[in-house]
PDB file of N, CA, C and O in Angstrom:
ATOM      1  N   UNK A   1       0.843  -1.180   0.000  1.00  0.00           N
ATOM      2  CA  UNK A   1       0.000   0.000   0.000  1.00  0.00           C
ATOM      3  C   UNK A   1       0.893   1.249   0.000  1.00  0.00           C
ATOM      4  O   UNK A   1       1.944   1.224   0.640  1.00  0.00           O
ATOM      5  N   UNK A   2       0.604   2.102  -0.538  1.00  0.00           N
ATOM      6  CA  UNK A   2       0.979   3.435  -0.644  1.00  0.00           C
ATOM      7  C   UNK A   2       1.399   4.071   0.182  1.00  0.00           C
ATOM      8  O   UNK A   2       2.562   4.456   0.305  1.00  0.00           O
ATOM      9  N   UNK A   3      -0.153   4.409   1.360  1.00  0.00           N
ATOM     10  CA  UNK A   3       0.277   5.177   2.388  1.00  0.00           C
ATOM     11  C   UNK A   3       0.026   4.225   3.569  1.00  0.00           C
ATOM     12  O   UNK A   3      -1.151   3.880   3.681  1.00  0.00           O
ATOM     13  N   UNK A   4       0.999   3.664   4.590  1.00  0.00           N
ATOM     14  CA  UNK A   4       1.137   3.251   5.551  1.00  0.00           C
ATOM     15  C   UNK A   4       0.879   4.105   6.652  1.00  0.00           C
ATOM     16  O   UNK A   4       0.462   5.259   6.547  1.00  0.00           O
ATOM     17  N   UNK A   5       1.150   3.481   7.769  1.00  0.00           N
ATOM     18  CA  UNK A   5       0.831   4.200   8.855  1.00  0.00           C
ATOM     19  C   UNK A   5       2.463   4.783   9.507  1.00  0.00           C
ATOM     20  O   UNK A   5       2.618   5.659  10.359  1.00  0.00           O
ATOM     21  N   UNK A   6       3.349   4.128   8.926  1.00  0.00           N
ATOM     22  CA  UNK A   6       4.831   4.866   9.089  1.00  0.00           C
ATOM     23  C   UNK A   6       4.558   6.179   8.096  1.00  0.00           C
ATOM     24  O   UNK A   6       4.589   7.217   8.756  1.00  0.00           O
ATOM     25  N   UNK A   7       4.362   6.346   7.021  1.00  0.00           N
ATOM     26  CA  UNK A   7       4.381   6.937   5.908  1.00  0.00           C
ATOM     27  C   UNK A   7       3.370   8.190   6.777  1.00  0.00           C
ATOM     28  O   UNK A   7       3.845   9.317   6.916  1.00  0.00           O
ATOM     29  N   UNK A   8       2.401   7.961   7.154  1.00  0.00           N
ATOM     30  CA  UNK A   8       1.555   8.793   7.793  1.00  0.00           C
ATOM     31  C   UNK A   8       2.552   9.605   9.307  1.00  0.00           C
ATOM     32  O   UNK A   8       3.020  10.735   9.444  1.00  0.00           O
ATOM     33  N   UNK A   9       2.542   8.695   9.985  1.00  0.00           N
ATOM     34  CA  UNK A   9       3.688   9.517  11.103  1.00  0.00           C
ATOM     35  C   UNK A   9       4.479  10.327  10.872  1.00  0.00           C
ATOM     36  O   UNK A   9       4.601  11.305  11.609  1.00  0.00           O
ATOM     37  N   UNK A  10       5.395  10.103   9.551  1.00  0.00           N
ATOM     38  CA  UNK A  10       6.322  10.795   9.505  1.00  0.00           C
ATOM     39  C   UNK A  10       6.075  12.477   8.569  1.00  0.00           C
ATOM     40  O   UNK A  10       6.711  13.531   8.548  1.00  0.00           O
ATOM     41  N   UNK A  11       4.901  12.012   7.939  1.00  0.00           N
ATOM     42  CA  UNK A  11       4.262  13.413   7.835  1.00  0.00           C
ATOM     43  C   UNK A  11       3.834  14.354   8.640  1.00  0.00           C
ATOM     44  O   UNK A  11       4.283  15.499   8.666  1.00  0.00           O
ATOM     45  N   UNK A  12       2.818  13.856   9.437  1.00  0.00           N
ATOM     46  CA  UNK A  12       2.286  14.290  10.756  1.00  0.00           C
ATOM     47  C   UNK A  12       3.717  14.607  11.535  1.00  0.00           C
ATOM     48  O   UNK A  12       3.472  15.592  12.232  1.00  0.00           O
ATOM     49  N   UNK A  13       4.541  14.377  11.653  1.00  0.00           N
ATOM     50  CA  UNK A  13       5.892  14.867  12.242  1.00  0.00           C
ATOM     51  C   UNK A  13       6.564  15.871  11.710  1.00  0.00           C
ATOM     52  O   UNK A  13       6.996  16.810  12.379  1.00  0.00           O
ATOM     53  N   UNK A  14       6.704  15.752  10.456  1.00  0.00           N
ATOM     54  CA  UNK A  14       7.397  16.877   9.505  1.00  0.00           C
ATOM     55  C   UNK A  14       6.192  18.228   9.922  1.00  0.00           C
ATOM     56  O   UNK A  14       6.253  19.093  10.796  1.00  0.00           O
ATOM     57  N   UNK A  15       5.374  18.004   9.110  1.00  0.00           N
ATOM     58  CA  UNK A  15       4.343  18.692   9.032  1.00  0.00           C
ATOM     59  C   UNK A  15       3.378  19.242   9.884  1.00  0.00           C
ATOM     60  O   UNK A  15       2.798  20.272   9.542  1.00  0.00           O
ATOM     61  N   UNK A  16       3.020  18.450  11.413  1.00  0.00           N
ATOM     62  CA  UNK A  16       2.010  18.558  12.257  1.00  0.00           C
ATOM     63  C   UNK A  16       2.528  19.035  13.472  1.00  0.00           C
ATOM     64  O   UNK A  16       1.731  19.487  14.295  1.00  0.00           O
ATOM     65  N   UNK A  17       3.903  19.008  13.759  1.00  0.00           N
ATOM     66  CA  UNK A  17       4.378  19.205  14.956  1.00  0.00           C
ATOM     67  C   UNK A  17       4.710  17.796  15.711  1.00  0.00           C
ATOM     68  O   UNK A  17       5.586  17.836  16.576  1.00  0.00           O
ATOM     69  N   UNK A  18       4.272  16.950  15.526  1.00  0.00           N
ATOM     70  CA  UNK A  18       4.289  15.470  16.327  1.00  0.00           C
ATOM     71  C   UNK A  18       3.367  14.557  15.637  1.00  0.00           C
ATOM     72  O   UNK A  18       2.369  14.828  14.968  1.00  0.00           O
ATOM     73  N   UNK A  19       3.879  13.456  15.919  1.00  0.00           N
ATOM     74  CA  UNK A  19       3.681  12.134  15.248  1.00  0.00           C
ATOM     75  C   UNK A  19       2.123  11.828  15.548  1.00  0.00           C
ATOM     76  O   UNK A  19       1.291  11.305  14.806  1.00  0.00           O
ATOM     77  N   UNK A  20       2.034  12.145  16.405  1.00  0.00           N
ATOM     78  CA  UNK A  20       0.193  12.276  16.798  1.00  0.00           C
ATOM     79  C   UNK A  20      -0.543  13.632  16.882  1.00  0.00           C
ATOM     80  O   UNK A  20      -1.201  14.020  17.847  1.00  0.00           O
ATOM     81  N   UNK A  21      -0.400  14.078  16.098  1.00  0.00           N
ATOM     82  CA  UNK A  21      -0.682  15.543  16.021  1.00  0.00           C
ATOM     83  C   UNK A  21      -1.323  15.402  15.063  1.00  0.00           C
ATOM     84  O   UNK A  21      -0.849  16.012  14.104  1.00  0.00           O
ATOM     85  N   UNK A  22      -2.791  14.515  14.725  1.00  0.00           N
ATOM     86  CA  UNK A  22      -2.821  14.458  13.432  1.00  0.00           C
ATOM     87  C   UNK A  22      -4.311  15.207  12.150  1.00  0.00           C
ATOM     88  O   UNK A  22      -4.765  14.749  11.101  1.00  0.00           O
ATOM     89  N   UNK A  23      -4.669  16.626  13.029  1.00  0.00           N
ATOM     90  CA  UNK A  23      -5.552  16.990  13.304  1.00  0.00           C
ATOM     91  C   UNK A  23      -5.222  18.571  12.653  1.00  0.00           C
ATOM     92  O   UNK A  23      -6.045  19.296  12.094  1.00  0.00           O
ATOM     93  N   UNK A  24      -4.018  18.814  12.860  1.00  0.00           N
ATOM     94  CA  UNK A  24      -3.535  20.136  12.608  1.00  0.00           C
ATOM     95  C   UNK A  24      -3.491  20.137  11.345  1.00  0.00           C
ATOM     96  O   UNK A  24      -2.954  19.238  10.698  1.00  0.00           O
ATOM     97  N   UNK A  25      -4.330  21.651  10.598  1.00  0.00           N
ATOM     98  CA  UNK A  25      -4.340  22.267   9.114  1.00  0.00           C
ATOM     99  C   UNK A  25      -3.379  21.780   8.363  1.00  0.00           C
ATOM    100  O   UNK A  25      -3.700  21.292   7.279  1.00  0.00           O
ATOM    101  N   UNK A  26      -2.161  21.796   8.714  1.00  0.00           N
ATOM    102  CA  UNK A  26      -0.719  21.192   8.037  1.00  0.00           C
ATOM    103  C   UNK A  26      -0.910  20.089   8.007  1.00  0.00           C
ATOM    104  O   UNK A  26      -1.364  19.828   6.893  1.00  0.00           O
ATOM    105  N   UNK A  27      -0.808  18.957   8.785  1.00  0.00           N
ATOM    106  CA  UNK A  27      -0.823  17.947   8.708  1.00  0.00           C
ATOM    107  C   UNK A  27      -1.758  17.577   7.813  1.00  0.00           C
ATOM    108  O   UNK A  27      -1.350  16.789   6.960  1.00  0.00           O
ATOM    109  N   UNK A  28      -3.073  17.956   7.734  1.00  0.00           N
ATOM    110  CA  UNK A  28      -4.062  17.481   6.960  1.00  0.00           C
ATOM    111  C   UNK A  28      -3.778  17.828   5.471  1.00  0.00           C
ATOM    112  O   UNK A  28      -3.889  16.929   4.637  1.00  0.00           O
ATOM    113  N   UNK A  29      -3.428  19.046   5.102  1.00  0.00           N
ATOM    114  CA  UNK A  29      -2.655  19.427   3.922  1.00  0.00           C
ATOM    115  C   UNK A  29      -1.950  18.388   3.575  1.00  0.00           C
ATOM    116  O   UNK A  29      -2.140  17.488   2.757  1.00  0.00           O
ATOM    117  N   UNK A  30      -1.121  18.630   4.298  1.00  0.00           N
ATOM    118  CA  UNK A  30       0.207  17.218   3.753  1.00  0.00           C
ATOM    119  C   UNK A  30      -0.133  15.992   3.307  1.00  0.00           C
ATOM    120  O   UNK A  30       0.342  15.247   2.450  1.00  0.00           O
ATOM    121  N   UNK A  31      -1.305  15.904   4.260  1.00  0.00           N
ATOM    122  CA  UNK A  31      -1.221  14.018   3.608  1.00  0.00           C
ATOM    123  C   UNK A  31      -2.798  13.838   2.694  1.00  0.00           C
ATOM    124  O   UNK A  31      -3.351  12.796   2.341  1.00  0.00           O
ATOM    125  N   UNK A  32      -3.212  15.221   2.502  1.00  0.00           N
ATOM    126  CA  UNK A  32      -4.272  15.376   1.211  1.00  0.00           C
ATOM    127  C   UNK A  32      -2.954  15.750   0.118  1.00  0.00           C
ATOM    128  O   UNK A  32      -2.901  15.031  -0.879  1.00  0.00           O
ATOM    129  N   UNK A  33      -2.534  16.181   0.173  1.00  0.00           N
ATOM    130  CA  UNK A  33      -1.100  16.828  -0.995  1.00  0.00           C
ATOM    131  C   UNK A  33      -0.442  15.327  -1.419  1.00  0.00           C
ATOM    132  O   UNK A  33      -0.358  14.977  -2.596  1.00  0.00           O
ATOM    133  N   UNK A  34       0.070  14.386  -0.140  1.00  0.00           N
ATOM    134  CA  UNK A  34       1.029  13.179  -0.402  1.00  0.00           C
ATOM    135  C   UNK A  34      -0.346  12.580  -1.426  1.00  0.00           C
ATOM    136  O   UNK A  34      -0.100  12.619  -2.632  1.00  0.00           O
ATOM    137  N   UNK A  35      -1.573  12.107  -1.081  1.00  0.00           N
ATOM    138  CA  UNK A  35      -2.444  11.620  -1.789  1.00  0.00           C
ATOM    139  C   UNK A  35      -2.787  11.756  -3.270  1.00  0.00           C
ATOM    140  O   UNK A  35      -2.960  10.945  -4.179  1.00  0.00           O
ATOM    141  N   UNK A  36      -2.823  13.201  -3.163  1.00  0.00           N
ATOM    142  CA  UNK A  36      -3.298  13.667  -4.715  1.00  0.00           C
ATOM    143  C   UNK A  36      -2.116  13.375  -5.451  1.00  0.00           C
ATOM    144  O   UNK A  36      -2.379  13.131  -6.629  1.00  0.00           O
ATOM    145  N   UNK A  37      -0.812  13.309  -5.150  1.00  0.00           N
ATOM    146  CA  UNK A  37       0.069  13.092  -5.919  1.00  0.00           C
ATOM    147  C   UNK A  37       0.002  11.748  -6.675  1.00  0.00           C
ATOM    148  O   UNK A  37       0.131  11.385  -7.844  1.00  0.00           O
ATOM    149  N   UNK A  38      -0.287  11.104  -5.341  1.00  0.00           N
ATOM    150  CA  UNK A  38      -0.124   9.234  -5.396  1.00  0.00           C
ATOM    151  C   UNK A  38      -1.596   8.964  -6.500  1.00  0.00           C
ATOM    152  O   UNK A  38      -1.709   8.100  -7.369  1.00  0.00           O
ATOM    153  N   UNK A  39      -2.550   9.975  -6.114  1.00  0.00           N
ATOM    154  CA  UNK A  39      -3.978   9.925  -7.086  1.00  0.00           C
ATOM    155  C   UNK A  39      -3.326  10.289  -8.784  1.00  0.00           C
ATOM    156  O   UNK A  39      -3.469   9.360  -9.580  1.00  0.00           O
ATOM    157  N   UNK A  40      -2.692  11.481  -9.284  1.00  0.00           N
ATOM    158  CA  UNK A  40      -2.491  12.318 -10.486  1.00  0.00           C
ATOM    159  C   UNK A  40      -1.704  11.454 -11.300  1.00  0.00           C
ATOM    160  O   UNK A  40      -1.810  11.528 -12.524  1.00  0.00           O
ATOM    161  N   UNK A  41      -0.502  10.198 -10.467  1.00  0.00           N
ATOM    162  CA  UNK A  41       0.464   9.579 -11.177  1.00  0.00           C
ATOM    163  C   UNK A  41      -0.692   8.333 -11.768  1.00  0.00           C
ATOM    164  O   UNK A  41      -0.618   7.928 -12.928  1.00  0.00           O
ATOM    165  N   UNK A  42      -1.841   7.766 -10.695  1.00  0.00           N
ATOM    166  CA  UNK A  42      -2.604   7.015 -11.413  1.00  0.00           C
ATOM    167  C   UNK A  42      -2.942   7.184 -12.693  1.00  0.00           C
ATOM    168  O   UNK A  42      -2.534   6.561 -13.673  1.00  0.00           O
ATOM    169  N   UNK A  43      -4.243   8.666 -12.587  1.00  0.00           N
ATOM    170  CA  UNK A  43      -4.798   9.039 -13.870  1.00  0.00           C
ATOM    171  C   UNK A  43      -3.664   9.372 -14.674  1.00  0.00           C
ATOM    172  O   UNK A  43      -3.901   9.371 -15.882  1.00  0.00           O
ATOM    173  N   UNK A  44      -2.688   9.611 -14.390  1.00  0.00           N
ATOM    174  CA  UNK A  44      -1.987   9.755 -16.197  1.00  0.00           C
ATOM    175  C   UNK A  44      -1.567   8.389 -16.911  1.00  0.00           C
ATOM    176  O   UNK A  44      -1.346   8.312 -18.120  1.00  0.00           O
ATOM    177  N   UNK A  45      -1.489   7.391 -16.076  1.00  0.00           N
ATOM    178  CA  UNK A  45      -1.642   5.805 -16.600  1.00  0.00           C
ATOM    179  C   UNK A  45      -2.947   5.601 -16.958  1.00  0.00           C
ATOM    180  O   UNK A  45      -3.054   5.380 -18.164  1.00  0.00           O
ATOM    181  N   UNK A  46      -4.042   5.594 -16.315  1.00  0.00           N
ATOM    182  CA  UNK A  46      -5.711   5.618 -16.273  1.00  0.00           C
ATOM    183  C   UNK A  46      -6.472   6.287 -16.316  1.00  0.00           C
ATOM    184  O   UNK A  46      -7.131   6.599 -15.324  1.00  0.00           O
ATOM    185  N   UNK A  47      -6.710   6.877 -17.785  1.00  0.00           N
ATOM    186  CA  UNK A  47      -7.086   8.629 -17.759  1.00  0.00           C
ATOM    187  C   UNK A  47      -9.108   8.244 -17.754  1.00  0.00           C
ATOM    188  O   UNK A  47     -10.074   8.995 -17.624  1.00  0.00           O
ATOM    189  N   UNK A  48      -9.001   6.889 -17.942  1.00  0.00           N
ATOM    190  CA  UNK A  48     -10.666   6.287 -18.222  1.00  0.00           C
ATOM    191  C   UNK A  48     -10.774   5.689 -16.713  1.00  0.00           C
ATOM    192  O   UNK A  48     -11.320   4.612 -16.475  1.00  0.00           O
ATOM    193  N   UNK A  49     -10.284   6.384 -15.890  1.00  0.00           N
ATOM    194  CA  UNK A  49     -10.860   5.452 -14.117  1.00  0.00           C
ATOM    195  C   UNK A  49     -11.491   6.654 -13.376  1.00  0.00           C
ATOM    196  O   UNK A  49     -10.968   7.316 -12.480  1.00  0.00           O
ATOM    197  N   UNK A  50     -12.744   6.810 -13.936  1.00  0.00           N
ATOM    198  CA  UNK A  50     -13.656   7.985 -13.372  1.00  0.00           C
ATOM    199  C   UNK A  50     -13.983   7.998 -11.773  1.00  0.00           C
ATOM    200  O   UNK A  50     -14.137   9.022 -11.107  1.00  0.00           O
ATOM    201  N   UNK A  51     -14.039   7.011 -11.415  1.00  0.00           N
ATOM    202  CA  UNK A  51     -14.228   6.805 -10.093  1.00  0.00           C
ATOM    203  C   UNK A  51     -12.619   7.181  -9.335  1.00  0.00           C
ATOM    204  O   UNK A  51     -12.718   7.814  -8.284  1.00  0.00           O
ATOM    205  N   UNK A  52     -11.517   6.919  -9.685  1.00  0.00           N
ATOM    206  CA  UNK A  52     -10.731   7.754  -9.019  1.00  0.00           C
ATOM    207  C   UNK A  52     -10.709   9.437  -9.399  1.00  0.00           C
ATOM    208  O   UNK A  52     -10.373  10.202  -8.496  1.00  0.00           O
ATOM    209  N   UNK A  53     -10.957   9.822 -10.321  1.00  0.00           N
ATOM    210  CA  UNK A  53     -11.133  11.342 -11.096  1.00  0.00           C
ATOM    211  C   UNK A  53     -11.983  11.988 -10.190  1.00  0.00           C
ATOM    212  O   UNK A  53     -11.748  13.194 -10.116  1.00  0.00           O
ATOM    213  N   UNK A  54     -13.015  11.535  -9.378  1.00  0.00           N
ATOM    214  CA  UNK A  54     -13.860  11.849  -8.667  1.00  0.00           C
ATOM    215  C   UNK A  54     -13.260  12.089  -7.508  1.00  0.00           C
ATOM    216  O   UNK A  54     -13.103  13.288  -7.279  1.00  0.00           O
ATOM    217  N   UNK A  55     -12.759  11.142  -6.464  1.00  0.00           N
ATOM    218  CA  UNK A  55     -12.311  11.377  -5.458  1.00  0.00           C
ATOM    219  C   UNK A  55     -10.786  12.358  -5.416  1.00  0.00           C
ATOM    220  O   UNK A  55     -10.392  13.139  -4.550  1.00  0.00           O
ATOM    221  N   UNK A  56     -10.199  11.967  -6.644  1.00  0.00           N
ATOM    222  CA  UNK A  56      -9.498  13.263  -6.784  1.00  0.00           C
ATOM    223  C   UNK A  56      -9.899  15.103  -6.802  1.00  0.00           C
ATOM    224  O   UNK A  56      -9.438  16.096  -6.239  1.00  0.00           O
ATOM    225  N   UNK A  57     -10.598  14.928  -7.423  1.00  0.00           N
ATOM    226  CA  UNK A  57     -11.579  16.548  -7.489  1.00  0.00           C
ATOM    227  C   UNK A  57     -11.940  16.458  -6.129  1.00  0.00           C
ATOM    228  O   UNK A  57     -12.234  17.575  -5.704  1.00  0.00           O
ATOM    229  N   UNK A  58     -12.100  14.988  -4.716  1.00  0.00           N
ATOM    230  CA  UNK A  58     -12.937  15.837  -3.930  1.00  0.00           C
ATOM    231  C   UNK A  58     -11.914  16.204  -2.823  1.00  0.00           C
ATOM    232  O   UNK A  58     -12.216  17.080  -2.012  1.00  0.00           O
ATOM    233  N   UNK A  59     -10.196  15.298  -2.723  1.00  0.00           N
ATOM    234  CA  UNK A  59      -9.313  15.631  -2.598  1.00  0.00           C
ATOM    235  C   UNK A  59      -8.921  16.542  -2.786  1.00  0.00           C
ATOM    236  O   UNK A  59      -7.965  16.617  -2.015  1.00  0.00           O
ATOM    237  N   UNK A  60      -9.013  17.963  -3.677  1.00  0.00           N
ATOM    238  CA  UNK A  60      -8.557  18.531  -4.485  1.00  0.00           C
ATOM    239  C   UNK A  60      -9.128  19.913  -3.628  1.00  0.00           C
ATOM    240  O   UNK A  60      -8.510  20.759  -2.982  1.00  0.00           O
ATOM    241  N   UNK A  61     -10.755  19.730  -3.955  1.00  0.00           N
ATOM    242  CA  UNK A  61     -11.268  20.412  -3.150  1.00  0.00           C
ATOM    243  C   UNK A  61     -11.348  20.856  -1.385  1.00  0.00           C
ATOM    244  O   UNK A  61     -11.294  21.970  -0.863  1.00  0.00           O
ATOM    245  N   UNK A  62     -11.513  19.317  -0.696  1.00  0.00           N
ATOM    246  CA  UNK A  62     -10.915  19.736   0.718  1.00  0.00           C
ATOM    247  C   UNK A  62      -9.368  20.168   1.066  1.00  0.00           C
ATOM    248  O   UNK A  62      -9.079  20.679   2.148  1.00  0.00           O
ATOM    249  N   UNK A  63      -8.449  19.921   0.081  1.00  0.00           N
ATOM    250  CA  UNK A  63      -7.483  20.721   0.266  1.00  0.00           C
ATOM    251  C   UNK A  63      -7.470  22.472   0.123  1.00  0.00           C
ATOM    252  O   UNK A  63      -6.790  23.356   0.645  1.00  0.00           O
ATOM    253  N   UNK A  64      -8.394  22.456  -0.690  1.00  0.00           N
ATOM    254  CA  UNK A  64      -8.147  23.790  -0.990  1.00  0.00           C
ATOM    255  C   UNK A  64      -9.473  24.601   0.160  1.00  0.00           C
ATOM    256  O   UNK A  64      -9.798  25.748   0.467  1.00  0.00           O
ATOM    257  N   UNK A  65      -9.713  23.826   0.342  1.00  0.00           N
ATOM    258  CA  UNK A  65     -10.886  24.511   1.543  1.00  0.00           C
ATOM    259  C   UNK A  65     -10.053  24.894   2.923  1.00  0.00           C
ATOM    260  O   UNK A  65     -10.151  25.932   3.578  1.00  0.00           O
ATOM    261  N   UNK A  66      -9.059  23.550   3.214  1.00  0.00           N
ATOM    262  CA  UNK A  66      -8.026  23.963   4.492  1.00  0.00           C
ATOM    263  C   UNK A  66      -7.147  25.202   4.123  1.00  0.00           C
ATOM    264  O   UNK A  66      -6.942  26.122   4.915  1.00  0.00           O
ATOM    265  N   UNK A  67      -6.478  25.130   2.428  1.00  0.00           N
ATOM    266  CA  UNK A  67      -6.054  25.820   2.565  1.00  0.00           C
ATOM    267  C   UNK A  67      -6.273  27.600   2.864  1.00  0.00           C
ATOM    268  O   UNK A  67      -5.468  28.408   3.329  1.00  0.00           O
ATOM    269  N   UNK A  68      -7.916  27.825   2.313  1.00  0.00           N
ATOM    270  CA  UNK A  68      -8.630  29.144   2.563  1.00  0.00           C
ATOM    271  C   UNK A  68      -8.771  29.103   3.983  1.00  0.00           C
ATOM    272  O   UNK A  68      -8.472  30.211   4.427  1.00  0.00           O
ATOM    273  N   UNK A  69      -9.187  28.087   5.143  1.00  0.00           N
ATOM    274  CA  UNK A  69      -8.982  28.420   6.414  1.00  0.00           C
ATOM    275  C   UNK A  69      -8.211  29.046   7.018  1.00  0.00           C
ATOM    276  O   UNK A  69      -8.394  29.955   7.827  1.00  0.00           O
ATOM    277  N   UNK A  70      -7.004  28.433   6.531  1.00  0.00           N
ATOM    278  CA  UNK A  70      -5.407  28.537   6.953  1.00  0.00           C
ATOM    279  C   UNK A  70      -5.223  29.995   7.007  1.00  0.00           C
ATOM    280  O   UNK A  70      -4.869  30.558   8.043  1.00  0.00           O
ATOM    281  N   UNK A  71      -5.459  30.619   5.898  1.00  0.00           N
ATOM    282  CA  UNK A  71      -5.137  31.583   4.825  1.00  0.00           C
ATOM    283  C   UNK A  71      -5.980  32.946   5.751  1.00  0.00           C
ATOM    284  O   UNK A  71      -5.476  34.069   5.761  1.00  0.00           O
ATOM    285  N   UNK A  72      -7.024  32.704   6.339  1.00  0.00           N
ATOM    286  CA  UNK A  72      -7.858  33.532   7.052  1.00  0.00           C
ATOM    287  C   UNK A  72      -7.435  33.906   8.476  1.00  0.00           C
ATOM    288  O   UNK A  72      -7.429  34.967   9.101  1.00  0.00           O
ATOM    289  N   UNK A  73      -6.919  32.062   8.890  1.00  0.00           N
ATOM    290  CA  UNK A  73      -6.643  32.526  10.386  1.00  0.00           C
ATOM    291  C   UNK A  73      -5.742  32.893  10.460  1.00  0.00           C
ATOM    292  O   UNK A  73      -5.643  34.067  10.818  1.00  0.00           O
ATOM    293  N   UNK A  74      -4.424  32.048  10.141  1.00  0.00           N
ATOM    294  CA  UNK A  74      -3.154  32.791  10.089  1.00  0.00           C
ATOM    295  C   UNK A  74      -1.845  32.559   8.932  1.00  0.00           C
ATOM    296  O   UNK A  74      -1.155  31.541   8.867  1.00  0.00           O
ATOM    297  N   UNK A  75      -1.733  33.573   8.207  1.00  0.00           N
ATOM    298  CA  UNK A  75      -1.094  33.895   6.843  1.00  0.00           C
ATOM    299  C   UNK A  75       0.056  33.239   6.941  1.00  0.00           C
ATOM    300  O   UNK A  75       0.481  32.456   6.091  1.00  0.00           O
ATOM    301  N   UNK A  76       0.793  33.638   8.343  1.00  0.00           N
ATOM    302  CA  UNK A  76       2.233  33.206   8.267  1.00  0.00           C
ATOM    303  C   UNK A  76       1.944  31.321   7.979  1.00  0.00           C
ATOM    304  O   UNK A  76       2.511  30.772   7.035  1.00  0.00           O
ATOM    305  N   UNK A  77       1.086  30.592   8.854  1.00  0.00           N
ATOM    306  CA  UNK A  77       1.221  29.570   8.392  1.00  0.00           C
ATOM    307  C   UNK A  77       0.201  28.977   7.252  1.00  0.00           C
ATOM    308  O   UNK A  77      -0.332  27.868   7.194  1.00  0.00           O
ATOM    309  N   UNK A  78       0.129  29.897   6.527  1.00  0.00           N
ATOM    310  CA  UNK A  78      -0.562  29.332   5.023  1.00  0.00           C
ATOM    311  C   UNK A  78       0.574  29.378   4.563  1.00  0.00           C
ATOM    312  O   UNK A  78       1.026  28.333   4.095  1.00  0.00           O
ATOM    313  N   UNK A  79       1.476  30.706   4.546  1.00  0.00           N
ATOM    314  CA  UNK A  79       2.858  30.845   3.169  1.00  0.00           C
ATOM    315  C   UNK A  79       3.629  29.925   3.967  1.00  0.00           C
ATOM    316  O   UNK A  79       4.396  29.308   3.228  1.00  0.00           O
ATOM    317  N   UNK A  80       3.741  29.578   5.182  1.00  0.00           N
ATOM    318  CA  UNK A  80       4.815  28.413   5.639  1.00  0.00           C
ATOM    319  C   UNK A  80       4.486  26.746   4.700  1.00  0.00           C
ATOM    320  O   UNK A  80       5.291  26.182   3.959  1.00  0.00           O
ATOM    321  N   UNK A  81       3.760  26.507   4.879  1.00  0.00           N
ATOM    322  CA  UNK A  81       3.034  25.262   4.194  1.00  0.00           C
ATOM    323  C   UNK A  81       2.586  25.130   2.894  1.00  0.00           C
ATOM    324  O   UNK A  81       2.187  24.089   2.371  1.00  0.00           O
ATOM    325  N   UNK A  82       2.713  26.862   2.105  1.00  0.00           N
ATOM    326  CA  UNK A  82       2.807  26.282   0.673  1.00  0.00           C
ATOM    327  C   UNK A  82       3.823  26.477   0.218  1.00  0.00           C
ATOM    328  O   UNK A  82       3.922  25.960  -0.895  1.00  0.00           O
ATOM    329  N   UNK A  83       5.023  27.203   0.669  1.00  0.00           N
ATOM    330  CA  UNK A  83       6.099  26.866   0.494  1.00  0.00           C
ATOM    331  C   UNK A  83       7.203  25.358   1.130  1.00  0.00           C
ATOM    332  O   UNK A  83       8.270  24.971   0.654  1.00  0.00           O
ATOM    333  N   UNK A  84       6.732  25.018   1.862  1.00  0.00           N
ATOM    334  CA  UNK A  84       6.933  23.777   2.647  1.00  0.00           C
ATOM    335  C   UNK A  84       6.659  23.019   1.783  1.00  0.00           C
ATOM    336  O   UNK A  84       7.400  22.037   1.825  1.00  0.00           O
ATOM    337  N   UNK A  85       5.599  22.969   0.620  1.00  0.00           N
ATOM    338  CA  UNK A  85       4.769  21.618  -0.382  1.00  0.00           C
ATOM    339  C   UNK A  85       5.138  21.864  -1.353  1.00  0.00           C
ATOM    340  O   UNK A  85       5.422  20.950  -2.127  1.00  0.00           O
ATOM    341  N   UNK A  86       5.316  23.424  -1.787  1.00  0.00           N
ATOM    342  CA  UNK A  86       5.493  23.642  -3.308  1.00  0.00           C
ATOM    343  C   UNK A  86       4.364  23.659  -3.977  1.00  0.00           C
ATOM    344  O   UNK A  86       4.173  23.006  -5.003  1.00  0.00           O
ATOM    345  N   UNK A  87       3.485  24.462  -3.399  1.00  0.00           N
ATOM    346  CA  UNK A  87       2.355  23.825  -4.441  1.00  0.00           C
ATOM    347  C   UNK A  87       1.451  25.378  -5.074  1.00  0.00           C
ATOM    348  O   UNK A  87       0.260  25.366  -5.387  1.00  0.00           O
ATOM    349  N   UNK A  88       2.324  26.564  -5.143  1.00  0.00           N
ATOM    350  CA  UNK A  88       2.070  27.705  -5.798  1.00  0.00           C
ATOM    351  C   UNK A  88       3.565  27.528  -6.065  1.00  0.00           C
ATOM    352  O   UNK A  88       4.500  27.007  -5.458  1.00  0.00           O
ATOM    353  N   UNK A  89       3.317  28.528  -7.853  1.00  0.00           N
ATOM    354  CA  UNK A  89       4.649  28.533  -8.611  1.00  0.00           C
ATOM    355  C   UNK A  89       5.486  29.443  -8.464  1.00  0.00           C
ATOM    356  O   UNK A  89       6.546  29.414  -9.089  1.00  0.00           O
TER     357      UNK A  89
END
């Protein structure tokens, strides 16, 4: 499997503050971000697997919903975490 539960810790660590921390805006970013990646490399092998295309868009979307939270409550850690992911150019 993809994402393990090591694979998960060590995000939640990088990202969350602690290995059980797994609740925090970042953390949740991160391992919606590790996902969609692990989702995007599918569809470009399986561009006809609509049922993952779906949960990608909804991936896609609750990321970007944390990220407008983030973004409201506090700026410094929105630009910390999209520079942390890379995920504005």
């Amino acid at each position: 499997m993809y994402l393990d539960s090591a694979k998960k810790a060590e995000l939640f660590e990088q990202f969350g503050g602690g290995a059980t921390n797994t609740g925090s805006a970042e953390s949740q970013i991160a391992l919606f971000s590790f996902r969609i990646a692990h989702l995007t490399e599918h569809m470009k092998q399986n561009r006809k697997d609509h049922s993952t295309e779906r949960a990608l868009t909804g991936l896609v979307g609750k990321r970007r919903a944390l990220l407008n939270y983030l973004k409201k409550r506090d700026i410094m850690r929105y630009r910390a975490i999209v520079k942390a992911l890379g995920l504005r150019k």
